[in-house]
RODO-2510 file (C-alpha; in nm, 4 decimals, decimal comma):
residues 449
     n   res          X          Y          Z
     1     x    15,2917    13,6310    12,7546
     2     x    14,9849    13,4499    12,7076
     3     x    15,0839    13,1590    12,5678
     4     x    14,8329    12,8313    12,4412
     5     x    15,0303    12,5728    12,5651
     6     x    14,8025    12,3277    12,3582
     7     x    14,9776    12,4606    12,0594
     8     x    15,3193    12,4992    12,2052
     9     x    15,4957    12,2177    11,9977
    10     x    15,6962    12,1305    11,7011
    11     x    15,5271    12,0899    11,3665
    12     x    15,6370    11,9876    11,0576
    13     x    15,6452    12,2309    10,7324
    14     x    15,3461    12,0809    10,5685
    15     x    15,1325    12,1273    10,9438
    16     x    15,2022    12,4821    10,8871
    17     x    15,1420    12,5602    10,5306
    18     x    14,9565    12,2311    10,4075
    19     x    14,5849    12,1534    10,2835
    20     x    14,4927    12,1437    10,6473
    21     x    14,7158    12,3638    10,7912
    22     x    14,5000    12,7313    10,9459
    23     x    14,5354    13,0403    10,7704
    24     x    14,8337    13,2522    10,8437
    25     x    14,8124    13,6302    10,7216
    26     x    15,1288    13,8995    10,7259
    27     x    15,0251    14,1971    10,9614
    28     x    15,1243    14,5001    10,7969
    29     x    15,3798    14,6117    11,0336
    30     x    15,6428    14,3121    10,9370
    31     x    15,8774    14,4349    10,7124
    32     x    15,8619    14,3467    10,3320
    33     x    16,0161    14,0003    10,2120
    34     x    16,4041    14,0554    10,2543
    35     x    16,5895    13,7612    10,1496
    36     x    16,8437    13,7137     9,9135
    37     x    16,9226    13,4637     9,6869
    38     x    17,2078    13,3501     9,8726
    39     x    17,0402    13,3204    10,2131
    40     x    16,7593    13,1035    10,0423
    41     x    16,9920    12,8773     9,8863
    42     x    17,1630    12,8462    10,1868
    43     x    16,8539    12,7159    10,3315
    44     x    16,7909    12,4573    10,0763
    45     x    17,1382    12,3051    10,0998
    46     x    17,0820    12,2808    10,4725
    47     x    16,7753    12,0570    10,4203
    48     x    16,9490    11,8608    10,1470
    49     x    17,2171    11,8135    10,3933
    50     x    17,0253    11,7167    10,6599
    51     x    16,8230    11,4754    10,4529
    52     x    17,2041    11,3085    10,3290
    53     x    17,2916    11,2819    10,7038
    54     x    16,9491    11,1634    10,8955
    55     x    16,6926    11,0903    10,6602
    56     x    16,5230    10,9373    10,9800
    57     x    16,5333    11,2241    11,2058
    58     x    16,3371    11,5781    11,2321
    59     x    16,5419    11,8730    11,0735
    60     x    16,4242    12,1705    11,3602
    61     x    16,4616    12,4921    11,1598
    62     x    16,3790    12,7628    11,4259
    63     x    16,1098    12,9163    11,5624
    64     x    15,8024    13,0939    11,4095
    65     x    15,5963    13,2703    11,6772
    66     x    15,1893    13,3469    11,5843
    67     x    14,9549    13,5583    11,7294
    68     x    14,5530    13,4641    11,7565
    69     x    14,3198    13,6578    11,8581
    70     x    14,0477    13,5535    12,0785
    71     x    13,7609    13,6039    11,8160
    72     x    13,9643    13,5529    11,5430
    73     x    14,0005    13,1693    11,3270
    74     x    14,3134    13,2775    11,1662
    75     x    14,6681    13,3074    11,2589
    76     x    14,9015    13,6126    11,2450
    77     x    15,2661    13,5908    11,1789
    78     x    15,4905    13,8010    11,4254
    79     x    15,8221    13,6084    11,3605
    80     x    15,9437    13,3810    11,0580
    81     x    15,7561    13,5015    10,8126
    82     x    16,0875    13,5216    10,5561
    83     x    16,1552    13,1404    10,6132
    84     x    15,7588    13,0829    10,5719
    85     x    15,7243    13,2316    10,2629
    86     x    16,0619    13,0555    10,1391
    87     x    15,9442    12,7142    10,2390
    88     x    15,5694    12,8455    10,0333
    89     x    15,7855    12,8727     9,6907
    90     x    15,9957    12,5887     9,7655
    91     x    15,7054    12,3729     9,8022
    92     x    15,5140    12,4658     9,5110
    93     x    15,8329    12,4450     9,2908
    94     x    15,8780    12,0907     9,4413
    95     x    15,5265    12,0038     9,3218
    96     x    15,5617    12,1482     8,9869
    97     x    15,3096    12,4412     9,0540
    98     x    15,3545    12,7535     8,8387
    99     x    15,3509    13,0571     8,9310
   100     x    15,4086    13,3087     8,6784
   101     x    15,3580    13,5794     8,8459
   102     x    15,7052    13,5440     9,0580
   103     x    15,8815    13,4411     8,7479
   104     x    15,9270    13,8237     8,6372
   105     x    16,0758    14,0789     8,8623
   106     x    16,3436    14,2613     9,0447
   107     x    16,1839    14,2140     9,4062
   108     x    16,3884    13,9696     9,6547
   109     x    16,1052    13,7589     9,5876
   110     x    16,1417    13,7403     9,2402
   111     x    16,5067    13,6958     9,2886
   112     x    16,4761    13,4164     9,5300
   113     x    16,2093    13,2714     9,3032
   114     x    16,4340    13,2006     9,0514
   115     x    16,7332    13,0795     9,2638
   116     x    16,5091    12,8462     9,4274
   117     x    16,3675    12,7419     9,1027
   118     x    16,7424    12,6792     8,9571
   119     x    16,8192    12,4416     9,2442
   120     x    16,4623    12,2353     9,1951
   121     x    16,5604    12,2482     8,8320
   122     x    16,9483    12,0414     8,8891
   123     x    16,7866    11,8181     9,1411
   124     x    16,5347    11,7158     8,9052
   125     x    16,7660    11,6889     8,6425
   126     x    17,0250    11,4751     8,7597
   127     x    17,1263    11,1323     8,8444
   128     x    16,8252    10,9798     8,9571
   129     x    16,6584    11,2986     8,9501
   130     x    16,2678    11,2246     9,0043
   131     x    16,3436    10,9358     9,3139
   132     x    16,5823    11,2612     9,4515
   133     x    16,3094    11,4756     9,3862
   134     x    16,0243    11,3073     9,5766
   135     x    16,2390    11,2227     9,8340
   136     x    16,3666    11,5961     9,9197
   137     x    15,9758    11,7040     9,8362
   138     x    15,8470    11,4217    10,1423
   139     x    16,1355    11,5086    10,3773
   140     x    16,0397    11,8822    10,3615
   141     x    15,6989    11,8406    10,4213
   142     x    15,7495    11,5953    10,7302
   143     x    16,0679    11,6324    10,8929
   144     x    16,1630    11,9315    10,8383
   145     x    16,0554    12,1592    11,1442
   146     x    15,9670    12,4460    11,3394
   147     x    15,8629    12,5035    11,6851
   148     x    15,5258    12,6892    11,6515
   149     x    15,4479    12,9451    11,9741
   150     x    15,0979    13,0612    11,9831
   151     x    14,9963    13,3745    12,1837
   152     x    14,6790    13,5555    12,2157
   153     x    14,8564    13,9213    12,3142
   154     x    14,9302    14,1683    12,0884
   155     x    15,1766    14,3788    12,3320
   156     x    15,3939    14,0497    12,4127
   157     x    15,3870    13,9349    12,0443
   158     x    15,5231    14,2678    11,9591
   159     x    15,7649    14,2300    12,1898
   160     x    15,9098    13,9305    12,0137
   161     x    15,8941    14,0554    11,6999
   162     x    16,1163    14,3636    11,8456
   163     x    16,4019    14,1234    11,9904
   164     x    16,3875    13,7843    11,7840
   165     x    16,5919    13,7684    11,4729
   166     x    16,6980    13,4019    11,3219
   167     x    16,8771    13,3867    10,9852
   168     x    16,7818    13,6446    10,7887
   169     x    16,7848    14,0323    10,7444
   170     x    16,8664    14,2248    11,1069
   171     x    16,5811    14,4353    11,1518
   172     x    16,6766    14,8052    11,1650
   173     x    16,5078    15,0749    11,3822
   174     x    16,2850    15,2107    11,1402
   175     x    16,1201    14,8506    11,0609
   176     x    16,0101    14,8533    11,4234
   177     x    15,9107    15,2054    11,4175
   178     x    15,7159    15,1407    11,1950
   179     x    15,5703    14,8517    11,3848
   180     x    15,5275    15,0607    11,6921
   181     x    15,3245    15,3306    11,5025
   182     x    15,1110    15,0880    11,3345
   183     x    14,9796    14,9223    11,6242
   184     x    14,9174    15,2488    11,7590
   185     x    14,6251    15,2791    11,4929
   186     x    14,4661    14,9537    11,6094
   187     x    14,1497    15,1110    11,5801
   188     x    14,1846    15,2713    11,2268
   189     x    14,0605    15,1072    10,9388
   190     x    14,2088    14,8751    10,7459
   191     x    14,2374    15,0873    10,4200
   192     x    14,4089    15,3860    10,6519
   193     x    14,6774    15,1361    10,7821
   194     x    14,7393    14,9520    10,3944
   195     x    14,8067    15,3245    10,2873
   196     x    15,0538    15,4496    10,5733
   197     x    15,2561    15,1553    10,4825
   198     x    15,2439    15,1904    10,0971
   199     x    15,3529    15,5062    10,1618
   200     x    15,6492    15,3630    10,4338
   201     x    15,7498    15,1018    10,2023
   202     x    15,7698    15,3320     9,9509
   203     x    16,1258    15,5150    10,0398
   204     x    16,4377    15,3384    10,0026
   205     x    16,5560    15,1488    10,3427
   206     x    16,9014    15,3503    10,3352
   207     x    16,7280    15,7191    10,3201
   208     x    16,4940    15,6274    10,6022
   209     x    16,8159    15,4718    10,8051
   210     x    16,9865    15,8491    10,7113
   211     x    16,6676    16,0155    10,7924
   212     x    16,6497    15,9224    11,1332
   213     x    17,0018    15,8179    11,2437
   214     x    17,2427    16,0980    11,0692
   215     x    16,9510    16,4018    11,0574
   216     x    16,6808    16,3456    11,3477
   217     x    16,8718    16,1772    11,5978
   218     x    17,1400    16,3869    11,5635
   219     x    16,9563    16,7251    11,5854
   220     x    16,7707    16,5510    11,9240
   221     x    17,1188    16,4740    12,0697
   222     x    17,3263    16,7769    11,9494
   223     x    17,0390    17,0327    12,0455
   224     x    17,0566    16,8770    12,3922
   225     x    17,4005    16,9104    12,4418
   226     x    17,4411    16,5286    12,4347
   227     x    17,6806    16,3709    12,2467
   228     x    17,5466    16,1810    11,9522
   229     x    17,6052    15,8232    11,8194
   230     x    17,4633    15,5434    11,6128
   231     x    17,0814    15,5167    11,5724
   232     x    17,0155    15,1843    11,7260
   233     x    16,6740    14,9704    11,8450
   234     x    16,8160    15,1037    12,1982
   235     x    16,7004    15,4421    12,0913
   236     x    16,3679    15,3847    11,9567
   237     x    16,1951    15,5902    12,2377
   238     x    16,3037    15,9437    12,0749
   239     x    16,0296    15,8562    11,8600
   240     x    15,7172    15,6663    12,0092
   241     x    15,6217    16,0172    12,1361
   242     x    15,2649    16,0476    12,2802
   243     x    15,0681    15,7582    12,2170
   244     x    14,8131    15,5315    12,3917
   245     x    15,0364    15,4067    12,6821
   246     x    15,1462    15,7817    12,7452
   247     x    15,0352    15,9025    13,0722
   248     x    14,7322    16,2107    13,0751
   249     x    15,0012    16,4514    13,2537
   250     x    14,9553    16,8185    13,1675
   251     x    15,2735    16,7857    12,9315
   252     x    15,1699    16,4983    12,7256
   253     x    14,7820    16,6381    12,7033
   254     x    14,9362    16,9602    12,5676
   255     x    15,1317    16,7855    12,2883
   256     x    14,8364    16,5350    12,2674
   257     x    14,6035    16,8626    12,2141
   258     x    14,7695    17,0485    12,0339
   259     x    14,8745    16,7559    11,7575
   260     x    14,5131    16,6227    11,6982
   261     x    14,3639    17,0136    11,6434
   262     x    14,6527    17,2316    11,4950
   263     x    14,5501    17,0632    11,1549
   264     x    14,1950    17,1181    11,1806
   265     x    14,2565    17,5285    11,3163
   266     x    14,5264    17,5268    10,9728
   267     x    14,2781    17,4126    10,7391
   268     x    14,0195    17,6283    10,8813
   269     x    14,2620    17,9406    10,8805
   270     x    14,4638    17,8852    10,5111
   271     x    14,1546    17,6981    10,2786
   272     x    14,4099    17,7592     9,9881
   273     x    14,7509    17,7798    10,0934
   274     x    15,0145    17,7851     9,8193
   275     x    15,3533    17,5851     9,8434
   276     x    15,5442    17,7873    10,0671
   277     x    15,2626    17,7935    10,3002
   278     x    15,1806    17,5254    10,2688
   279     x    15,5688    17,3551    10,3976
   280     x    15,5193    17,6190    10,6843
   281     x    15,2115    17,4395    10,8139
   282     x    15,3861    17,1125    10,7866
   283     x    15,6548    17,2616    10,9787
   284     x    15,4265    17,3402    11,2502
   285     x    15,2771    17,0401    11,2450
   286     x    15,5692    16,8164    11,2686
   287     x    15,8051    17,0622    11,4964
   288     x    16,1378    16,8784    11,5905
   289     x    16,1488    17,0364    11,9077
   290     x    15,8051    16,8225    12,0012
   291     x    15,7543    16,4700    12,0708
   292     x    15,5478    16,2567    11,7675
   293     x    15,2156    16,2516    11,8342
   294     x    15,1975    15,8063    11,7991
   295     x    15,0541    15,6647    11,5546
   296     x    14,9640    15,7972    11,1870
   297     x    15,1060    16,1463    11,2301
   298     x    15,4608    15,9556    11,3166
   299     x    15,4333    15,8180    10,9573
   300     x    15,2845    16,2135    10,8175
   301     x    15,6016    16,2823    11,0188
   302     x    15,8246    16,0938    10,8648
   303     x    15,6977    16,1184    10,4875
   304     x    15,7367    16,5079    10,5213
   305     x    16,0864    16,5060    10,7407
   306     x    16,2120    16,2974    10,4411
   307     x    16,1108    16,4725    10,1565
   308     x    16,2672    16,7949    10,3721
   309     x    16,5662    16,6150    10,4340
   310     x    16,6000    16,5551    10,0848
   311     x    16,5279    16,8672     9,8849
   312     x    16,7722    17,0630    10,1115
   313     x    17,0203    16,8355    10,0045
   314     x    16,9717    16,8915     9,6436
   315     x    16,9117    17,2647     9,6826
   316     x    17,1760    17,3791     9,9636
   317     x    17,4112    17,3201     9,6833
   318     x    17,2554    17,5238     9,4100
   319     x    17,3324    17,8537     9,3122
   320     x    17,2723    18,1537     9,5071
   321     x    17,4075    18,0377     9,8217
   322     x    17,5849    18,3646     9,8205
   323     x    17,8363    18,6211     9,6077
   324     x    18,0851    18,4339     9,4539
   325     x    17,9503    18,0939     9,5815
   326     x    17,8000    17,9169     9,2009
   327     x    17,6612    17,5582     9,1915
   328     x    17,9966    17,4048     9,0050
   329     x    18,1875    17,5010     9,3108
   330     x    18,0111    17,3455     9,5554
   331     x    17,9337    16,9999     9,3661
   332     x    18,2866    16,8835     9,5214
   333     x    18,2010    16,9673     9,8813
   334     x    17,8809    16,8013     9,7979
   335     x    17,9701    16,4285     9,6699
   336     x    18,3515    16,4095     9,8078
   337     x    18,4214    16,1752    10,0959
   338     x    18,6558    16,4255    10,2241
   339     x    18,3618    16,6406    10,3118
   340     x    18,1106    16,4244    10,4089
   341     x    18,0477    16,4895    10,8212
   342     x    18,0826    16,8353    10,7017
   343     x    17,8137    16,7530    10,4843
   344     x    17,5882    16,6028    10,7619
   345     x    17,6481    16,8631    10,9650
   346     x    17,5283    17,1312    10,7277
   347     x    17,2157    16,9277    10,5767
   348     x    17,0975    16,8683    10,9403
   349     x    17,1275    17,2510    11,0609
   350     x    16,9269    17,3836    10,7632
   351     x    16,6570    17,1310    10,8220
   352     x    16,6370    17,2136    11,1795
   353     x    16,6746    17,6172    11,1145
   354     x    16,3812    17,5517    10,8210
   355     x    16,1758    17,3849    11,0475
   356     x    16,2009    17,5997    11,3003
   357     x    16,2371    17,9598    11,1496
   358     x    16,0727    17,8669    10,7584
   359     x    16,3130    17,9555    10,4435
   360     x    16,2245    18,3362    10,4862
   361     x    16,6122    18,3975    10,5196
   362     x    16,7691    18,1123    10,4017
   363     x    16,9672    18,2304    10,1215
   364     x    17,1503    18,4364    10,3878
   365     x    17,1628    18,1796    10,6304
   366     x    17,2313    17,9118    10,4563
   367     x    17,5958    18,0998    10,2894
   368     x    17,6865    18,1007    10,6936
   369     x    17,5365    17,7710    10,7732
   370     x    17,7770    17,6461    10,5266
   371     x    18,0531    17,8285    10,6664
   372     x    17,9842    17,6803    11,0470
   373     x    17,9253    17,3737    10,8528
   374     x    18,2893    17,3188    10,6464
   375     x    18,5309    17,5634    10,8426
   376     x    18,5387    17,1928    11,0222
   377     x    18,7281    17,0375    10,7285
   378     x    18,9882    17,3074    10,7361
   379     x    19,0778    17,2758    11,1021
   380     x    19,1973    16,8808    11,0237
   381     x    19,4062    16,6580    10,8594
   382     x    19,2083    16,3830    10,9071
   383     x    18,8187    16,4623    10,9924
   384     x    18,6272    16,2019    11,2092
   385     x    18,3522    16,1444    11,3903
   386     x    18,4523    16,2243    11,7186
   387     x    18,5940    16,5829    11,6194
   388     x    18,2693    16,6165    11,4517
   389     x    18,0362    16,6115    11,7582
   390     x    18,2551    16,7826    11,9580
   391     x    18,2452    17,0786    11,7361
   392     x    17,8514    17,0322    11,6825
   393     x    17,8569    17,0365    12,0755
   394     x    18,0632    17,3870    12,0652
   395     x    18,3163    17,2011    12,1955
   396     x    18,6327    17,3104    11,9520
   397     x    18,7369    17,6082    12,1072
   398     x    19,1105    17,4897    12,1582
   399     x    19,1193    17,4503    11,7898
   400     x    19,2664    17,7131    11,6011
   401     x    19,0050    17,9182    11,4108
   402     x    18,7068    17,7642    11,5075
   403     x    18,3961    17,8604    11,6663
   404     x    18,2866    17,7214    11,9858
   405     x    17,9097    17,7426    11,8920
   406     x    17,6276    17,5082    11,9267
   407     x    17,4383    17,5904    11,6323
   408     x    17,1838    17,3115    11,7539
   409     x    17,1654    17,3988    12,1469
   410     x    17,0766    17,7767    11,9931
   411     x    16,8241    17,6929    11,7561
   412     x    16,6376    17,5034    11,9838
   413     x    16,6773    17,7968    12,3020
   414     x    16,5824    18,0675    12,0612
   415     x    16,2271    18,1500    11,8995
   416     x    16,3676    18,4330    11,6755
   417     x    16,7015    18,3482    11,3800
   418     x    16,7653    18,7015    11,5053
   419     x    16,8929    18,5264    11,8056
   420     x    17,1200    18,2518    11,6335
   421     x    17,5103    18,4178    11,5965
   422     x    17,5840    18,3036    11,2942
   423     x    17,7836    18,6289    11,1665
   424     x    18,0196    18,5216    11,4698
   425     x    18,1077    18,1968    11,3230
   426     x    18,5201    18,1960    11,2148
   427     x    18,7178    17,9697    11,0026
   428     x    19,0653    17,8831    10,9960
   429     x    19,2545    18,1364    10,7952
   430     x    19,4467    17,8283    10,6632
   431     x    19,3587    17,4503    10,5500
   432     x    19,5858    17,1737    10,7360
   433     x    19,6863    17,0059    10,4287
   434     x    19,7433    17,0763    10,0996
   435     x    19,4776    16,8771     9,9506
   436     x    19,3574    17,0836     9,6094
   437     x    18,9901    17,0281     9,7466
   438     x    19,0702    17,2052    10,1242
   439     x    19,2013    17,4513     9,9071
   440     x    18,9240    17,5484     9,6806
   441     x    18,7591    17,5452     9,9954
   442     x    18,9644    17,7883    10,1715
   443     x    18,9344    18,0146     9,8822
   444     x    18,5631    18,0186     9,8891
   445     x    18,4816    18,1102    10,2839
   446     x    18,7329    18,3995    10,1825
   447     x    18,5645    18,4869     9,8928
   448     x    18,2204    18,4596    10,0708
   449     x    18,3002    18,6614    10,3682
***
């Protein structure tokens, strides 16, 4: 990494966000302010305690690593931006500037706001309370510090923000997804960047974690015959795709093609497409079977997978999912725990059958898809993971009554639902326990064929 070693020292909190201190600016691709209450108290005690201990001595408090540009005069903040904009409320609290505007809110910055503002308020107010004051206020400002790294190269900077985490929030893979993909549109403007990540920021973390670790990383894995596991930072290459780093060989130039005009031939081909056309262009657009195209179709990727992902999970469990088969039934196998990786499995199948094959069939499919999907639950006593991917694998043959099928592995080796067996899938002919739940079960595969 390019690092100024001019600026490779330790400065104090008022160097960095002080009257003279350069500007600093959040790139969009850092995750939204994450702290918690707790962790920012946590913080000030430290420095309280650490001014008790060695008035005389500099507090370190970590690392915060910038990135300058050569033509640029400010400062961008790859790492310790949380504890920056903590020690940017402390310090006007300290000082007794309002800010009204942070005051009111349910945001972690609101939140820690008001924590922060609580502990500024009993230090003020107690036993010598303005001498305390002024004297946490001056050792904040000087001794408290952080060592600043300064580098001029946007690849290495990214790096560290990928692998440094200090006391705070563990970034998950979709934060640096999401950082990947954004630098990929270096050269889009400003306003086209602000509104891929108001529309990022605008799904709950937990659904995008379930989006891509128990739906798309699963269908990648399963379809592949691979076993699957938990979504990690290790696997953040099953989505960079094709990008700007991707090497022009003829398969990458086809997917690279084919992604930048497919739009362009849709819109020329459907000027007015209705709803269910319209998903069906999406779904060509965004095929699972395809790398990402890098970049702002990764995040036109990810807004449609999620809203997919989503309405099949509301709708798989309506009615007409087959005779006999009404939505008050199938509530249970919906929101139980007991059924949950049976769940998973049937969620994911449907949204790769969908995106493969459209809905054109789906009301038949998805009454076997369902089958496949919770015949599981009856072959157990106790369900867990690793029984689950074996059977997604086609790998539960030795169990009694179930099908050794890879409803992924198919999918994904055949262009036509003609070509998926899914009128071959069994089921036990009896549950394992005698939970009442396994039981309504039971009755309803029987009753729906």
């Amino acid at each position: 990494m390019a690092i100024n070693t001019e600026l490779l020292e330790f400065v104090s909190v008022d160097e960095l966000l002080g009257p003279g201190a350069p500007s600093l600016r959040i790139p969009d691709f850092q995750r939204p302010y994450s702290w918690t209450p707790r962790i920012a108290a946590q913080l000030f005690t430290d420095v309280e305690d650490a001014l008790n201990a060695r008035p005389e001595h500099p507090y370190i408090m970590g690392t915060v690593i910038l990135l300058r540009r050569p033509d640029d005069s400010h400062f961008e903040v790859v790492d310790g931006q949380q504890r920056l904009l903590t020690f940017h409320l402390l310090r006007a609290l300290l000082r007794g500037e309002k800010r009204d505007h942070h005051a009111e809110g349910s945001t972690p910055l609101h939140k820690v706001h008001r924590e922060l503002a609580r502990l500024v308020s009993a230090l003020e107010h107690g036993e010598h309370g303005e001498h305390r004051l002024a004297r946490y206020r001056d050792f904040l400002d000087s001794k408290a510090q952080m060592l600043r790294i300064v580098t001029d190269d946007e690849d290495e900077a990214f790096q560290f923000f990928d692998s440094q985490n200090f006391r705070g929030k563990a970034l998950r893979p979709h934060d640096l997804l999401k950082a990947f993909h954004l630098r990929e549109m270096a050269d889009a403007s400003a306003s086209e960047q602000r509104a891929v990540v108001e529309q990022w920021e605008e799904a709950d973390e937990n659904d995008l974690d379930r989006l891509f670790g128990t739906y798309l990383a699963r269908i990648h894995w399963w379809s592949r015959n691979l076993p699957a596991h938990d979504f990690t930072n290790d696997d953040l290459d099953l989505f960079k795709g094709v990008g700007r780093a991707t090497r022009r060989l003829p398969g990458a130039e086809y997917h690279r093609t084919a992604k930048a005009v497919l739009p362009g031939l849709q819109a020329w081909a459907h000027p007015a497409p209705d709803l269910v056309a319209l998903r069906n262009l999406k779904r060509a657009q965004h095929q699972l079977d395809a790398p990402v195209a890098a970049g702002k179709s990764f995040f036109d990727f990810a807004s449609f997978m999620l809203e997919e992902s989503q309405r099949l999970d509301e709708e798989l469990y309506f009615p007409a999912t087959g005779a006999g088969i009404s939505h008050p039934e199938l509530t249970v196998f919906r929101n139980s725990a007991r059924f949950r990786y049976c769940r998973e499995l049937y969620v994911a199948a449907a949204l790769y059958y969908t995106n493969k094959y459209s809905e054109a069939d789906l009301p038949l499919a998805r009454q076997r898809l369902f089958r496949w999907a919770y015949a599981l639950r009856l072959a157990y006593e106790r369900l867990g993971w690793r029984s689950t991917d074996n059977y997604a694998r086609g790998l539960s043959a030795q169990v009694d009554g179930l099908s050794s099928l890879n409803v992924f592995s198919t999918i994904r080796d055949s262009l036509d639902p003609r070509d998926v067996p899914l009128t071959d899938v069994s089921a036990p002919k009896e549950a394992r326990t005698k939970n009442p739940e396994d039981a309504q079960l039971l009755a309803l595969l029987k009753e729906a064929g």
